[in-house]
C-alpha positions as a LaTeX table, in Angstrom:
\begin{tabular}{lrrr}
\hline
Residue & $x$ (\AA) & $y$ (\AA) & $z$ (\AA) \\
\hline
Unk1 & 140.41 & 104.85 & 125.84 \\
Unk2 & 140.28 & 108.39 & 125.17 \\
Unk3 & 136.54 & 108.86 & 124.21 \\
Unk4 & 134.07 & 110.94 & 125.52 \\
Unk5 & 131.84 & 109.23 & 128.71 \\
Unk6 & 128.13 & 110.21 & 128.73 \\
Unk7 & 127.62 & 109.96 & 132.88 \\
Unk8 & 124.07 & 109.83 & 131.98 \\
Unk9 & 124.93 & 106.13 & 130.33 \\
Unk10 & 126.54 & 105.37 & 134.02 \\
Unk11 & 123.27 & 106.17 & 135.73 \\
Unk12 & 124.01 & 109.03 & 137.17 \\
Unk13 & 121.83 & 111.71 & 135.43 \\
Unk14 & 117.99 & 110.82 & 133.56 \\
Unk15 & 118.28 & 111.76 & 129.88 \\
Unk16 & 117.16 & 115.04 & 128.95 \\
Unk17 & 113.55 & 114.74 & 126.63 \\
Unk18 & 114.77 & 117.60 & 124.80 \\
Unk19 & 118.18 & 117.22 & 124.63 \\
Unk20 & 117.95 & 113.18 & 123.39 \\
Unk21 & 114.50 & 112.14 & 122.72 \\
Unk22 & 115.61 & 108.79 & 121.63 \\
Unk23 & 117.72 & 108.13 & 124.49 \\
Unk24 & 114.76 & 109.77 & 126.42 \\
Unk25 & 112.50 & 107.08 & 125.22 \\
Unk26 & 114.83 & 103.77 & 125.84 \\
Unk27 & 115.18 & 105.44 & 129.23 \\
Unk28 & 111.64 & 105.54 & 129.65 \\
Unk29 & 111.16 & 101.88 & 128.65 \\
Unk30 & 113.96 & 100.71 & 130.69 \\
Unk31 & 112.05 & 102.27 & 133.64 \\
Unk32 & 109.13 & 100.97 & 132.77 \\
Unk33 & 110.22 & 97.46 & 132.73 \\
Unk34 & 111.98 & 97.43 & 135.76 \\
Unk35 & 109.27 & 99.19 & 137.66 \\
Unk36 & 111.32 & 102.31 & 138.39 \\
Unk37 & 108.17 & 104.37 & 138.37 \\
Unk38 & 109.28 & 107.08 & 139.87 \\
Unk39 & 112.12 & 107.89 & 137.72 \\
Unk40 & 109.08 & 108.28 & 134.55 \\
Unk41 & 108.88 & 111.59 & 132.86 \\
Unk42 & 104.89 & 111.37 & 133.09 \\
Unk43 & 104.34 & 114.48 & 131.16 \\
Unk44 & 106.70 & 113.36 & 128.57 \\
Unk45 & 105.40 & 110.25 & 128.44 \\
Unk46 & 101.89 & 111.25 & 127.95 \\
Unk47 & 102.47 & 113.58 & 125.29 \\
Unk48 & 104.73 & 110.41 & 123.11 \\
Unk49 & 101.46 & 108.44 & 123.81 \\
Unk50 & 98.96 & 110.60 & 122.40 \\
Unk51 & 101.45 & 111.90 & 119.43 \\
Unk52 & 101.10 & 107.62 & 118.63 \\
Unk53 & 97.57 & 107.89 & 117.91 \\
Unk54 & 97.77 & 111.50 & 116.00 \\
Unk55 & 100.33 & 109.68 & 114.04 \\
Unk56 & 97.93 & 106.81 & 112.86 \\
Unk57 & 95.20 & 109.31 & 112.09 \\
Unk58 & 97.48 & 111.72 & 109.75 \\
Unk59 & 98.54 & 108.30 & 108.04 \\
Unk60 & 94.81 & 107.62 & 107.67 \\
Unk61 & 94.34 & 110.89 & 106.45 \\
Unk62 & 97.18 & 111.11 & 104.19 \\
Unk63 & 96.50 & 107.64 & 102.59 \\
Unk64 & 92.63 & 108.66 & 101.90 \\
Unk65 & 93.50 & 111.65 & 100.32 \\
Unk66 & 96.26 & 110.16 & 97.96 \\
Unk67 & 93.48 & 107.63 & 97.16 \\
Unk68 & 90.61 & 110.47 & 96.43 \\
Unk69 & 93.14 & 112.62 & 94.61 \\
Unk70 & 93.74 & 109.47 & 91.94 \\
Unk71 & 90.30 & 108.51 & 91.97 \\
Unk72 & 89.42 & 112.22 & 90.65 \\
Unk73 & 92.11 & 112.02 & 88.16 \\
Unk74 & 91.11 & 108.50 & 87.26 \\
Unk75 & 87.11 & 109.91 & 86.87 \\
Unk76 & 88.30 & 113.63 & 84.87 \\
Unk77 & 91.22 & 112.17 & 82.78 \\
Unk78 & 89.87 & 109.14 & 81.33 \\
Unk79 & 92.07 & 109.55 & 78.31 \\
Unk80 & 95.38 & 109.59 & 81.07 \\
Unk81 & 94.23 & 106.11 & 83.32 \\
Unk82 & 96.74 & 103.76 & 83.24 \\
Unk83 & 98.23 & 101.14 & 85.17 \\
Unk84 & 100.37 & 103.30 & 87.45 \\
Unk85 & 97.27 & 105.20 & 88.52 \\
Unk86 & 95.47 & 101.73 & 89.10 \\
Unk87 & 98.18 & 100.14 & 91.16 \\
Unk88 & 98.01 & 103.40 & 93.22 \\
Unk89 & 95.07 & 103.42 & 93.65 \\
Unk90 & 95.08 & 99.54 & 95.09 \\
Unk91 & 97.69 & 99.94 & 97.08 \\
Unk92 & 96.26 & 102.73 & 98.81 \\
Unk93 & 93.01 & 100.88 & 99.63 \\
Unk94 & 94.79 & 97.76 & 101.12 \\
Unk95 & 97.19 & 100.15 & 103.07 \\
Unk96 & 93.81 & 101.74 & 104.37 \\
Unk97 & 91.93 & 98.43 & 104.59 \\
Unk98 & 94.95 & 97.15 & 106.66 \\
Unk99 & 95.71 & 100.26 & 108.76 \\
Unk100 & 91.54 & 100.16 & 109.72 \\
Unk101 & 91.87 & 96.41 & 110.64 \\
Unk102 & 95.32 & 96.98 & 112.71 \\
Unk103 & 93.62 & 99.99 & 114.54 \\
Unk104 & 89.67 & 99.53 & 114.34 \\
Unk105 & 89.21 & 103.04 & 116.54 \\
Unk106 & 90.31 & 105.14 & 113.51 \\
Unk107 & 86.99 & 104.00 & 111.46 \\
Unk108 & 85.24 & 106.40 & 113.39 \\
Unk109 & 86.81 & 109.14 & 111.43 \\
Unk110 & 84.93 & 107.25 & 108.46 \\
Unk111 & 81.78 & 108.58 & 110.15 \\
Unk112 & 82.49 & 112.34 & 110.83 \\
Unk113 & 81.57 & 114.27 & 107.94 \\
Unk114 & 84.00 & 117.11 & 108.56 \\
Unk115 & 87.01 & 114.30 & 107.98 \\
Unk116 & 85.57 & 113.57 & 105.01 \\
Unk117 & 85.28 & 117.18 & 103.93 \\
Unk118 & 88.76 & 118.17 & 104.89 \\
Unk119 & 90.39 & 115.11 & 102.76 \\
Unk120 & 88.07 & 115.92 & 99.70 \\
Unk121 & 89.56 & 119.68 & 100.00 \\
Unk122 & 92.68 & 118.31 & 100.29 \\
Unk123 & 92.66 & 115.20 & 97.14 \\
Unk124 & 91.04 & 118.42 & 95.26 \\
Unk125 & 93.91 & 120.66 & 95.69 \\
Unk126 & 96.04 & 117.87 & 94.71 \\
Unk127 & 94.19 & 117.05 & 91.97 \\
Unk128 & 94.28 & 120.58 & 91.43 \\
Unk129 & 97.79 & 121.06 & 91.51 \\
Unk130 & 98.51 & 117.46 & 89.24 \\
Unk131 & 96.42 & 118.49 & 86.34 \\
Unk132 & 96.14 & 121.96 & 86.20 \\
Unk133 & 91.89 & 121.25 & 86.03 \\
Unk134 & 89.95 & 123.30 & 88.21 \\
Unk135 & 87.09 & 121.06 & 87.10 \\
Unk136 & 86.40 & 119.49 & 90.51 \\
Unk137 & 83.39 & 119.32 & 92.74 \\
Unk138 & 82.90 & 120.91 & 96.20 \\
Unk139 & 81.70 & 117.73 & 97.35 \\
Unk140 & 82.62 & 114.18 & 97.39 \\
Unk141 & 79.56 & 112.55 & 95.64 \\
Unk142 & 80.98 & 109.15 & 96.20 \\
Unk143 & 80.15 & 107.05 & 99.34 \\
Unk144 & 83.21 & 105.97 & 101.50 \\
Unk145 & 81.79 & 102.14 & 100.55 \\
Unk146 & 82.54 & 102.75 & 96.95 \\
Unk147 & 86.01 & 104.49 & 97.97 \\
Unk148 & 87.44 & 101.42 & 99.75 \\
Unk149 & 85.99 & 98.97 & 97.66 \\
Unk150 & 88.20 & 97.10 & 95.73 \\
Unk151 & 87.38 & 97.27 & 92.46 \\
Unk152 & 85.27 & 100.20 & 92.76 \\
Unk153 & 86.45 & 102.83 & 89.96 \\
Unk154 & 84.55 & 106.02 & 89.06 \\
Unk155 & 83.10 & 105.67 & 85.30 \\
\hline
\end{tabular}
């Protein structure tokens, strides 16, 4: 056939991280598996690992301050609630609830205050930026209790 033949996929040559980064990481596993230590890209490998964990906490992160933006809206537009703004609202807590039971080491973000200050800044930009208010308070006066419980809404 008159294709193109990756030598690499022969096993002549490791796969380049920055070149392939998903051939890179098969690689890597394949390696792993078989024991072939030596042929690891420890650096690499390292970096992909803690990138994993950054990647849980930004989708913590994200996910709370979706949730605090609607909950603002939800508090300051009582004339707009409705049931899209309630089913966001749930889903966001059970996608919280679930991503804090699937990785219990991210609820001690829960307990730093300057997490909690960064996502209010960021659900009041939001909110911000969704109603056109600039109504909003510096600081979160709810507790993260009433935040993720279920049918906790501000009144």
């Amino acid at each position: 056939m008159g294709g193109i033949v990756d030598e690499r996929e022969h096993g002549m040559q490791p796969h380049n991280y920055d070149d392939d980064v998903i051939a890179w990481a098969n690689e890597q596993a394949q390696f792993l598996r078989s024991g072939r230590f030596d042929c690891l890209d420890i650096q690499h490998l390292a970096d992909e690992i803690e990138d994993v964990g950054k990647s849980e906490q930004r989708e913590l992160a994200h996910r709370m301050a979706v949730l605090l933006t609607h909950l603002l809206k939800w508090y300051y537009q009582p004339e707009r609630r409705g049931a899209s703004w309630a089913r966001t609202i749930r889903e966001q807590r059970r996608a919280l609830t679930l991503r804090l039971k699937r990785t219990p080491s991210l609820k001690a973000m829960l307990r730093d205050p300057d997490w909690w200050e960064e996502m209010w800044a960021d659900a009041v930009a939001a909110a911000i930026a969704e109603t056109g208010l600039n109504i909003f308070p510096e600081h979160c006066a709810w507790t993260p209790n009433e935040i993720l419980t279920p049918e906790w809404l501000p009144e």
